[in-house]
C-alpha positions in Angstrom: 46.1 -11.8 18.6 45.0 -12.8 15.2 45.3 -10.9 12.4 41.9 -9.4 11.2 43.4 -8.0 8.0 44.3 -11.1 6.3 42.0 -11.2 3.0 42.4 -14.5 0.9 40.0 -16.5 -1.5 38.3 -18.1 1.5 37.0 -15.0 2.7 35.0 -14.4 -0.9 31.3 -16.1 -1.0 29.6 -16.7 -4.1 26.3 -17.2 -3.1 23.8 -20.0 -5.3 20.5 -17.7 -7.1 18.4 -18.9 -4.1 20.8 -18.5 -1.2 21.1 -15.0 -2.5 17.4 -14.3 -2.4 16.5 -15.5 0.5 19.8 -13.9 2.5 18.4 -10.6 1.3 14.8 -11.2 0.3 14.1 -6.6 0.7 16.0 -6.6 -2.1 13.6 -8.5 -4.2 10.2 -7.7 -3.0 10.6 -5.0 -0.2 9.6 -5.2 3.2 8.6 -8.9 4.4 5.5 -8.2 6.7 2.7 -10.5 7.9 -0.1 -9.4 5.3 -1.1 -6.4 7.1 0.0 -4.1 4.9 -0.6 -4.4 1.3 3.0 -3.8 0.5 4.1 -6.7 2.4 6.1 -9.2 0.8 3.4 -12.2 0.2 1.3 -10.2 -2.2 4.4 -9.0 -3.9 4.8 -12.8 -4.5 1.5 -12.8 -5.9 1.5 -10.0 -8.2 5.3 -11.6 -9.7 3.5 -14.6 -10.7 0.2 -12.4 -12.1 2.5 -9.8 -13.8 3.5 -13.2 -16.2 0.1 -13.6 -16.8 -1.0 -10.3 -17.6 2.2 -9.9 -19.9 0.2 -13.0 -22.1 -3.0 -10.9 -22.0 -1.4 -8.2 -23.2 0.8 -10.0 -26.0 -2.4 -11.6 -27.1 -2.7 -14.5 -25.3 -5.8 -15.8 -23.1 -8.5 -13.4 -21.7 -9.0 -15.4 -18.2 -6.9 -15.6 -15.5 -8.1 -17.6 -12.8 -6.9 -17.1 -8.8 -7.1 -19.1 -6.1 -5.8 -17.8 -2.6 -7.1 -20.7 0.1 -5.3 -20.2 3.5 -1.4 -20.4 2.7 -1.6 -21.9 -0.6 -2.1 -19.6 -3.8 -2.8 -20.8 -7.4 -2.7 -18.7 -10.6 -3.3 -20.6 -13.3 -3.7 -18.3 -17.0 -4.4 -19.3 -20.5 -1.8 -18.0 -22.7 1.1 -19.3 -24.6 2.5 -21.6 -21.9 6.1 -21.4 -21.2 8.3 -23.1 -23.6 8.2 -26.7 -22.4 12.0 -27.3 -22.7 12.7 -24.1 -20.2 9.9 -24.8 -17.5 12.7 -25.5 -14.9 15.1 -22.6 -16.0 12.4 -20.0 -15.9 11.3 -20.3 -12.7 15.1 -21.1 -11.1 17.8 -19.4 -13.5 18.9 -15.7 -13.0 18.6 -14.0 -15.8 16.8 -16.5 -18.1 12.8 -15.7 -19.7 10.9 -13.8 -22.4 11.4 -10.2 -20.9 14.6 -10.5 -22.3 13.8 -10.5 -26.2 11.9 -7.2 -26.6 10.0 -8.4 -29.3 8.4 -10.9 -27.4 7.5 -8.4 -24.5 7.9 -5.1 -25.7 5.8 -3.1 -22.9 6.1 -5.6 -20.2 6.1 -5.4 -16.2 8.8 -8.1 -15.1 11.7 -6.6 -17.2 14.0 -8.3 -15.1 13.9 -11.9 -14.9 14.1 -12.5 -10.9 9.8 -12.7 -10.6 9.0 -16.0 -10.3 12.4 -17.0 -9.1 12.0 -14.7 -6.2 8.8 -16.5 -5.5 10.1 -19.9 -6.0 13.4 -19.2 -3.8 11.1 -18.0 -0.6 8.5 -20.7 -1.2 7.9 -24.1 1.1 6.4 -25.1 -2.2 6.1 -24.3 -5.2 4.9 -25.9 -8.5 4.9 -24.9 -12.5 2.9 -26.8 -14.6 3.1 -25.8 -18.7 0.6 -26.9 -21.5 1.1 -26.0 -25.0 1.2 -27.5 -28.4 -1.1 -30.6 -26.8 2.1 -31.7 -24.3 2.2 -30.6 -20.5 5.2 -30.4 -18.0 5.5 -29.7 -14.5 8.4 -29.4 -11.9 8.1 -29.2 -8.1 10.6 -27.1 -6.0 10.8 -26.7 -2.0 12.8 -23.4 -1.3 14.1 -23.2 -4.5 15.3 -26.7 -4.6 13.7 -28.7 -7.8 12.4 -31.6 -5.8 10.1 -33.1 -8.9 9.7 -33.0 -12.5 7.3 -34.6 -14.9 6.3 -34.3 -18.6 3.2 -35.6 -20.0 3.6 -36.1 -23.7 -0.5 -36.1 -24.5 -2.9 -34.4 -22.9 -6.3 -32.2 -23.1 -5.7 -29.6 -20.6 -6.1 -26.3 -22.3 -2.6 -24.3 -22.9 -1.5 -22.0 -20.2 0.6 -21.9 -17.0 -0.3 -22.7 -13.7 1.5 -22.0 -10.5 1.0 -22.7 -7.1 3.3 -21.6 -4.1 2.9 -21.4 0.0 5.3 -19.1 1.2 7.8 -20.0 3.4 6.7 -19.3 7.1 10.0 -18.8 8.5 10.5 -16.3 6.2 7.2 -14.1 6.2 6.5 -15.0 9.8 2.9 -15.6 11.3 1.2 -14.4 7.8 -2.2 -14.2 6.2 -3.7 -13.3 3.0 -6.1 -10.2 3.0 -8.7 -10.3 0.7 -9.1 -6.3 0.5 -5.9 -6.5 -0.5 -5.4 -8.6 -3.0 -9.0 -7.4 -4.4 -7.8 -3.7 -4.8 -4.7 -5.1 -6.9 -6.9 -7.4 -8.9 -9.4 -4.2 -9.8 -6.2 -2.4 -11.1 -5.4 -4.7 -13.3 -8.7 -5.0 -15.1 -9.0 -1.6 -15.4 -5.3 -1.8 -17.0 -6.9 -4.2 -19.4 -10.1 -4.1 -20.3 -11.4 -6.8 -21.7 -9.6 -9.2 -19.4 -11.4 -11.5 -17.0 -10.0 -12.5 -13.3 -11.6 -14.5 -11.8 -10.6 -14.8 -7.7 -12.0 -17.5 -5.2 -14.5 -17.8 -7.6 -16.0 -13.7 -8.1 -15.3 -12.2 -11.2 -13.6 -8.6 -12.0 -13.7 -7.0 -15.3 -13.7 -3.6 -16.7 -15.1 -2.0 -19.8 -13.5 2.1 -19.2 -10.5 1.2 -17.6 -9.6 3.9 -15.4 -12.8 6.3 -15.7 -14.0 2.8 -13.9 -11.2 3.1 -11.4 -12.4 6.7 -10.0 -16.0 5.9 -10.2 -15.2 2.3 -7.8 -13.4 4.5 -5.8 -15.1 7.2 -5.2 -18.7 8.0 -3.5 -21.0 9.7 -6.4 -21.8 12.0 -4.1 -18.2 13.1 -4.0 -17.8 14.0 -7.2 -18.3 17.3 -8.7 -18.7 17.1 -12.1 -18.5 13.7 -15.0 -15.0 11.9 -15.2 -13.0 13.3 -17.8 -11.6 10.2 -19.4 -9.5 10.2 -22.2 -6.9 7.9 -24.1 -4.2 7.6 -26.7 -1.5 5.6 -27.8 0.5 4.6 -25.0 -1.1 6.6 -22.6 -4.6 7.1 -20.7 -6.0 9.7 -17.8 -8.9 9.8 -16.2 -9.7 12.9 -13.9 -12.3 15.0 -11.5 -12.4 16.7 -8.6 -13.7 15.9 -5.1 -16.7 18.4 -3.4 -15.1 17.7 0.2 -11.8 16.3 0.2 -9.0 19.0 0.5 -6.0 16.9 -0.7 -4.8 15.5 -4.2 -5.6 12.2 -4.9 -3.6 10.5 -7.5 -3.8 6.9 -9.2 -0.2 6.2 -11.1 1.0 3.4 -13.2 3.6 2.2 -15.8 3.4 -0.8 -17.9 0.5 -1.9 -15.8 2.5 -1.5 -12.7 0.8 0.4 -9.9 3.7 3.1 -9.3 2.5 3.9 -5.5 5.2 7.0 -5.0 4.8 8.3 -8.5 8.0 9.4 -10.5 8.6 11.5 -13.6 5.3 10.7 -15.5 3.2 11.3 -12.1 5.4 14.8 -11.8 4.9 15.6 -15.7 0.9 14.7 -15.6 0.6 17.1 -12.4 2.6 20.1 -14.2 0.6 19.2 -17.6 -3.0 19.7 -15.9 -1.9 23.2 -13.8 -0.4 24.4 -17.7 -3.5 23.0 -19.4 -6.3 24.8 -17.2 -4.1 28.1 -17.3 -4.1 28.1 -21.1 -7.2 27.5 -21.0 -8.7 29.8 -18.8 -6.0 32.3 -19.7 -5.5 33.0 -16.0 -1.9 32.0 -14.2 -3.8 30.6 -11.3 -1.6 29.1 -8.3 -1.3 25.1 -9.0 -2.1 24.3 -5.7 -5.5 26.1 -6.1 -6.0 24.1 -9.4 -4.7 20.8 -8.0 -6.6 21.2 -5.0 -9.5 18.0 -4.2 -8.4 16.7 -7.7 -9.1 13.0 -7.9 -7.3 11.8 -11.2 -5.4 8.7 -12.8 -2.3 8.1 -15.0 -1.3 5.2 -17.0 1.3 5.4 -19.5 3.5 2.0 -21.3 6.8 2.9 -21.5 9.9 1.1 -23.5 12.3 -0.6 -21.1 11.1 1.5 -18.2 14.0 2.1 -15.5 12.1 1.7 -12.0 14.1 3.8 -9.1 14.0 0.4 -7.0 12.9 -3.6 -7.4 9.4 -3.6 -6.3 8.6 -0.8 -9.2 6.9 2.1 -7.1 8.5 4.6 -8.4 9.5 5.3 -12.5 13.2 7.3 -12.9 12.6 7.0 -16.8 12.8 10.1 -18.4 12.1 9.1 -21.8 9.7 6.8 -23.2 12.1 4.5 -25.4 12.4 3.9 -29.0 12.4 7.5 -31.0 9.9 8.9 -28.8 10.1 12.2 -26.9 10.6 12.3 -22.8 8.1 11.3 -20.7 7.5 15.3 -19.8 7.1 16.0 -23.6 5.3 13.3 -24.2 2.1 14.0 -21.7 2.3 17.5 -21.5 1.4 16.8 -25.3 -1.1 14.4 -24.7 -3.3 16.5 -22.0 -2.4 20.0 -23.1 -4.3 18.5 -26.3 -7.3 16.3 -25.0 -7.8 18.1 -22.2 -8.4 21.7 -23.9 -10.6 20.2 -26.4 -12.2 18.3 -23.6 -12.9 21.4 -21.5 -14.1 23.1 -25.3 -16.3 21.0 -26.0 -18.3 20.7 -22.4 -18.6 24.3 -21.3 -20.6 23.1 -18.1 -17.8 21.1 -16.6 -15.4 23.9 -17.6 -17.8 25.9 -15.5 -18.1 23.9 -12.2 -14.2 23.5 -12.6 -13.5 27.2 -12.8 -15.5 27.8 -9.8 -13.6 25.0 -7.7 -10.4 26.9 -8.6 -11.6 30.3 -7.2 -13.1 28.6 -4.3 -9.5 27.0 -4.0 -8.1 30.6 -4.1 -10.6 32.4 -1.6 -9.9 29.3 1.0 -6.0 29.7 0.1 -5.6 33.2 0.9 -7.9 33.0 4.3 -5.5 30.4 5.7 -2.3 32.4 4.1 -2.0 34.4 7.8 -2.7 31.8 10.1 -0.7 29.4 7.5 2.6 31.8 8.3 2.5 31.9 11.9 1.6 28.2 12.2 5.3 27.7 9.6 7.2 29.9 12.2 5.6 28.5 15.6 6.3 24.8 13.5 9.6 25.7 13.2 10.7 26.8 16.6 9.2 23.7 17.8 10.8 21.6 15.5 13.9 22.9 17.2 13.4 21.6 20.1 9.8 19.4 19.6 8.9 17.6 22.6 5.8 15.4 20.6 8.4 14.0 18.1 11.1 11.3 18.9 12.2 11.1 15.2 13.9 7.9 13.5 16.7 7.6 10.8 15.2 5.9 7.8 12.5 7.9 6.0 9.9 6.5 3.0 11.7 8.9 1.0 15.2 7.9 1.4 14.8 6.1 -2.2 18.3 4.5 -1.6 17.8 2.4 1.7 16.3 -0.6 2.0 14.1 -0.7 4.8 12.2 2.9 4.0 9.1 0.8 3.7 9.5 -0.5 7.8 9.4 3.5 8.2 6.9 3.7 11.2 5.2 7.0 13.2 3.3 5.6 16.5 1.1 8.2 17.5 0.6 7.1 21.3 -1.3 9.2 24.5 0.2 9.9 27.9 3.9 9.6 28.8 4.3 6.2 30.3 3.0 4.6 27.1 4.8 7.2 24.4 8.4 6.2 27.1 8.0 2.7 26.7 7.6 2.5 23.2 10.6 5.1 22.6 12.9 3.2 24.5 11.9 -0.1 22.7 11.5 1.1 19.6 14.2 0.5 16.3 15.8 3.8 16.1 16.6 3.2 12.7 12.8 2.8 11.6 10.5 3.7 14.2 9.6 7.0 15.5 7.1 8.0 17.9 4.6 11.3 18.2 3.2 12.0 21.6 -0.3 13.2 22.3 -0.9 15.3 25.3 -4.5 14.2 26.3 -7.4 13.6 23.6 -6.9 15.7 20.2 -9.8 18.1 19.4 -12.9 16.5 17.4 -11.8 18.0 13.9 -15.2 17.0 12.8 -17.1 19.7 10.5 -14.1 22.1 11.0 -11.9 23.8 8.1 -9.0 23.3 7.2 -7.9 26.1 9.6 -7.8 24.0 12.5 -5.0 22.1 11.4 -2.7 25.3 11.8 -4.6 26.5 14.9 -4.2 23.6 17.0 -0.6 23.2 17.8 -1.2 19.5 18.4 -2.7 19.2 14.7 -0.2 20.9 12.7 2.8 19.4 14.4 1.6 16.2 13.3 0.9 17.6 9.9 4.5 19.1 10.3 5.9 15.4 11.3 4.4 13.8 8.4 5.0 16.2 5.8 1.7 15.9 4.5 0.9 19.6 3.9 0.9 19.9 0.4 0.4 16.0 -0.9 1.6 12.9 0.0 4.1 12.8 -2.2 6.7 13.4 0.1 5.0 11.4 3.5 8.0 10.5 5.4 6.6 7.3 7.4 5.0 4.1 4.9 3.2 3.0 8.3 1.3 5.7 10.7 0.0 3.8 13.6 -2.2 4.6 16.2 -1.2 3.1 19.1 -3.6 3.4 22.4 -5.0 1.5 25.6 -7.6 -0.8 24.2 -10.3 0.8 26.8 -12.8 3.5 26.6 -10.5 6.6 26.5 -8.0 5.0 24.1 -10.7 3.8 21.5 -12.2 7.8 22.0 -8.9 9.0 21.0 -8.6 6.8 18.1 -11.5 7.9 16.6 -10.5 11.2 17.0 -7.2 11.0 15.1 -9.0 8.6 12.4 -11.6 11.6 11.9 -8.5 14.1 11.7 -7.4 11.8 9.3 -10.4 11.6 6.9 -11.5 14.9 7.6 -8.4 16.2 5.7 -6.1 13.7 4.5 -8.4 10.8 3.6 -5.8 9.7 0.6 -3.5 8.6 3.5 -6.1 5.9 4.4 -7.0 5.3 1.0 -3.4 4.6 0.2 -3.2 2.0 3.2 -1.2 3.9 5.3 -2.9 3.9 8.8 -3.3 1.5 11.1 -4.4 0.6 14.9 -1.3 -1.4 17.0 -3.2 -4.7 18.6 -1.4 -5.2 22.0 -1.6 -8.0 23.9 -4.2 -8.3 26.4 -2.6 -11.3 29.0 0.8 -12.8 29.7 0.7 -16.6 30.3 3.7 -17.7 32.0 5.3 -20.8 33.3 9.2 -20.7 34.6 10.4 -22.2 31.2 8.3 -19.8 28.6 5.9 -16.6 27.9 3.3 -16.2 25.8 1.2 -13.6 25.0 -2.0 -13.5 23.9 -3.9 -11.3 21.7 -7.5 -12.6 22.7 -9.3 -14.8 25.1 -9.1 -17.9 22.7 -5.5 -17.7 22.4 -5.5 -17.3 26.6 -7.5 -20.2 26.8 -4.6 -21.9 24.2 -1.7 -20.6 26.4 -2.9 -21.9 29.2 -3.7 -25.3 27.9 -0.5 -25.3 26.2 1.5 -24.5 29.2 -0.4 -26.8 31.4 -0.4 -26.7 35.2 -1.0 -23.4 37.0 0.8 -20.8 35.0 1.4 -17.3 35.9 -2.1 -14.7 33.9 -1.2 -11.2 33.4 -4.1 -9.7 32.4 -2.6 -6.1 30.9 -5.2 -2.7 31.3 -2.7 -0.3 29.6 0.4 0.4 26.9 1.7 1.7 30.1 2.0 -0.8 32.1 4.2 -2.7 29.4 7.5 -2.0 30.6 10.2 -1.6 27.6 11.4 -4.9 27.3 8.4 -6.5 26.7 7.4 -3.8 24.5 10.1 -4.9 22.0 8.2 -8.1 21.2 5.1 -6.1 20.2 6.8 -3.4 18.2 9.4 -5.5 16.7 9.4 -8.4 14.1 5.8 -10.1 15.3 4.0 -6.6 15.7 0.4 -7.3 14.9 -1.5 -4.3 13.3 -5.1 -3.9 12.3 -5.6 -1.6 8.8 -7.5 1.3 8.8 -10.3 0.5 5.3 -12.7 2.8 4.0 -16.1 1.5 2.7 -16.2 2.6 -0.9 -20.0 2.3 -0.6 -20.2 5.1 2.2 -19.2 8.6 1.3 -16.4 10.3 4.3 -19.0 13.2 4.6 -21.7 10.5 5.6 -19.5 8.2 7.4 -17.8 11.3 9.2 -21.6 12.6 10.2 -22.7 9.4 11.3 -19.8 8.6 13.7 -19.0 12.2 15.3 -22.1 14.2 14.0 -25.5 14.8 16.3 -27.8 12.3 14.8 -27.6 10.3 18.9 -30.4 8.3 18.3 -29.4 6.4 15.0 -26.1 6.0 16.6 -27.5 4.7 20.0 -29.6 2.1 17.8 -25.7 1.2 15.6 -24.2 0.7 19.1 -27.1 -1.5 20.7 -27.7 -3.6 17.8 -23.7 -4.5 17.3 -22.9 -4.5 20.9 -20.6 -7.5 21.9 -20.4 -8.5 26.0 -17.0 -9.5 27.3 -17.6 -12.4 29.3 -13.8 -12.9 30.2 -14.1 -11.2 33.3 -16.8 -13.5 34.3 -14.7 -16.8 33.7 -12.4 -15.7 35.1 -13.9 -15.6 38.2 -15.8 -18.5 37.6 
């Protein structure tokens, strides 16, 4: 028998920059993902290559930058400084090596690190940097990392700037595609980051003039909102805040350095704490801060001195201080708001007004639930003991140390069969599943008392841990997964009203989605495919020529567990969950689940689509 204790030299691997990266690309830019998610690694690539150019906006340098995202290919081209023409090549491939370094260049910056653009050029097919400054160009071509071309131009009448272009590599982010919502919401950030900058995407422009008062008001319906934004700024810092008519939960916008900080962190914790302490003073009333953080709609963003992030992707700020001789990050806004806000709230008694009242509407609602609230805890936590619904996994979103907290997934699924099939198929690591017993009540027009009434409701709530903000969600992905007939599509719009009705944030914030399963199996004896739609049955068959096997499949149940793996697993297809800005929840709620049956009959006739599949099939 060999001996498996021998350690010598040949046993240590030093891996090359790029090998590195692209052995353990999570560690660079999170979760890979196909594009469904706007967490997913291709527009993490994207916002690398964009935090560059916004670190030249910021330091001065050109007030365009100009995106193009065609299919695979993206192009960012800015019009700052242009990197230094002798360290093109180095910039985009050298650890440690670029401006971030030399705070004097970049004192407030987003890419502290130096791994940005060579994280993007290590898990591209292609990618290309192309320099102009001083009247003199340079460019250098690299396929995985690997410089395959370089050229320098010693005249030229390009204007100064950098331009890069990259496709990422497909057998890396596997069966991918760009989604404009997404990459539009991260766009909209940064303008209102930077006003006064200019982005200009697939050739439609977005700029801001209020920075984040802009934010909430593009956000949020007018009709939601109960009284004028309360917008105010400072050095190094800037809040913007209101409060919702109809939502129940917190909403919070967070960011550092430009950096959209998506689980908050000590600033988020201190701007919370610095509002409740604020309106207290105030009012001089200790009121409970969940009555005065209750429906708040606000935003944060603060610039920070060498801010320490609490993992690569920057979603979450562990700073406690913000650099140089300044105080904490605590101090430091409690300051700010416990200043700007009282003279905010002194100076426009009406808003003052319509805020007070919230708070004691807050406080009536608060202690009507307070009863049912208790026994709900109790009955959650003898079921919790021994709770049937939930089939929990390992890895939770809030498990800031392990790198695959953003694969966390909860499939909500109907019946046994399908909820069995799934749990034995599923990643026990990553993927848990909650099981419905029949349709969920219509939560429509009901209060907030519901959720603890219906055991169904508040063992979700309980599974989520969503009760008092989202702050501490345990799954990054919620997915409803039902039959793709009439019954499952009624119980998805149940649990999507559930959802907006009184946690809208978790669909702001891009958390729910629908799981697409396949409808057909095409089969020969020497390969399966599945197919999502009758185009790619058509495809299949074509492709597999002859007479192969058709499958056509009516439910999740009739899946059996092995197939379920390749639907749940690496190629799992899901559809996002988006809210129309333009429509307010209240409206969109009534529309869909409220009485007005004619409109409604008129929606469904007028956007009715006939499945002809059955037809040709038989034909």
């Amino acid at each position: 028998m060999a001996d498996t204790t021998q350690y010598t030299e040949d046993n240590i691997r030093s891996l090359d920059w790029k090998e590195h990266i692209r052995m353990r690309p999570g560690m660079y830019i999170g979760k890979l993902g196909d594009g469904s998610s706007a967490d997913d690694g291709i527009y993490i690539l994207l916002k690398e290559v964009l935090d560059n150019s916004i670190d030249e906006y910021v330091m001065g340098g050109g007030k365009t930058i100009e995106i193009s995202v065609q299919g695979e290919k993206v192009i960012v081209r800015d019009y700052g400084r242009g990197i230094p023409l002798g360290k093109v090549v180095d910039v985009v491939s050298k650890m440690n090596t670029g401006g971030k370094y030399d705070t004097r260049a970049f004192k407030k910056s987003v890419g502290l690190n130096g791994v940005g653009t060579k994280a993007v050029n290590a898990l591209s097919n292609y990618f290309r940097v192309e320099s102009t400054r001083d009247g003199k160009s340079k460019s250098a071509e690299f396929e995985r990392g690997e410089l395959t071309n370089e050229e320098e131009l010693d005249e030229t009448s390009r204007r100064r700037g950098t331009k890069i272009t990259f496709i990422p590599d497909d057998t890396i982010f596997k069966h991918y595609k760009f989604r404009n919502e997404y990459i539009e919401k991260m766009l909209r950030n940064y303008v209102y980051l930077n006003p006064g900058l200019t982005i200009v995407f697939n050739g439609e422009k977005y700029y801001s003039e209020n920075g984040l008062k802009d934010l909430l008001q593009d956000n949020t319906n007018v009709d939601d909102i109960l009284y004028p934004i309360i917008h105010l700024k400072g050095e190094d810092i800037e809040v913007a805040i209101t409060h919702s008519k109809t939502q129940y939960s917190e909403e919070y916008h967070s960011f550092v350095n430009g950096q959209n900080t998506t689980q908050g962190g000590t600033h988020l914790a201190a701007f919370r704490e610095a509002v409740v302490k604020t309106v207290r003073d105030f009012y001089g009333k200790n009121y409970d801060a969940s009555d005065v953080r209750k429906s708040i709609i606000s935003a944060i963003s603060i610039k920070v001195m060498e801010p320490v992030f609490e993992s690569q992707t920057k979603t979450k700020l562990g700073s406690t201080d913000m650099g140089g001789n300044l105080p904490t990050v605590r101090t430091f806004i409690n300051d700010f708001v416990g200043t700007h806000l009282d003279n905010f709230l002194h100076k426009n008694p009406e808003t003052a007004e319509k805020l007070q009242r919230k708070i004691l509407q807050a406080e009536r609602e608060r202690k009507e639930l307070s009863g049912i609230r208790k026994l709900a805890k109790e009955r959650a936590k003898k079921a919790s003991l021994h709770n049937k619904k939930l089939r929990d996994c390992r890895v939770h979103l809030g498990d800031m140390k392990k790198d695959r907290r953003l694969d966390t997934t909860l499939f909500i699924t109907e019946g046994d069969s399908a909820s069995g099939s799934i749990t034995k198929s599923r990643d026990v690591n990553t993927q848990a599943v909650f099981s419905l017993r029949g349709k969920p009540l219509n939560s429509y027009g009901m209060s907030k008392k519901i959720v603890y009434e219906n055991e169904e409701f508040n063992l979700l709530q309980a599974a989520l841990n969503i009760e008092e903000s989202l702050e501490d969600l345990r799954y990054n992905n919620i997915v409803i997964a039902t039959d793709a007939d009439v019954d499952g599509m009624h119980i998805r719009l149940l649990l999507i009203t559930f959802f907006l009705q009184f946690f809208p944030e978790l669909i702001k914030e891009g958390h729910l989605y629908i799981l697409q399963t396949p409808l057909f199996r095409v089969r020969n004896k020497k390969e399966t495919i599945y197919c999502y739609s009758e185009t790619e049955r058509r495809e299949a068959v074509e492709k597999l020529k002859g007479k192969p096997e058709i499958t056509r499949f009516k439910g999740l149940g009739e899946i059996s567990p092995d197939e379920f793996q390749h639907f749940i697993g690496d190629d799992i297809r899901l559809e996002p969950v988006m809210l129309d800005k333009a429509m307010s929840i209240e409206k969109l709620l009534e529309f869909y689940m409220g009485k007005n049956t004619p409109d409604r009959q008129e929606f469904i006739i007028n956007n009715l689509k006939v499945e002809l599949d059955v037809i040709e099939e038989k034909a």
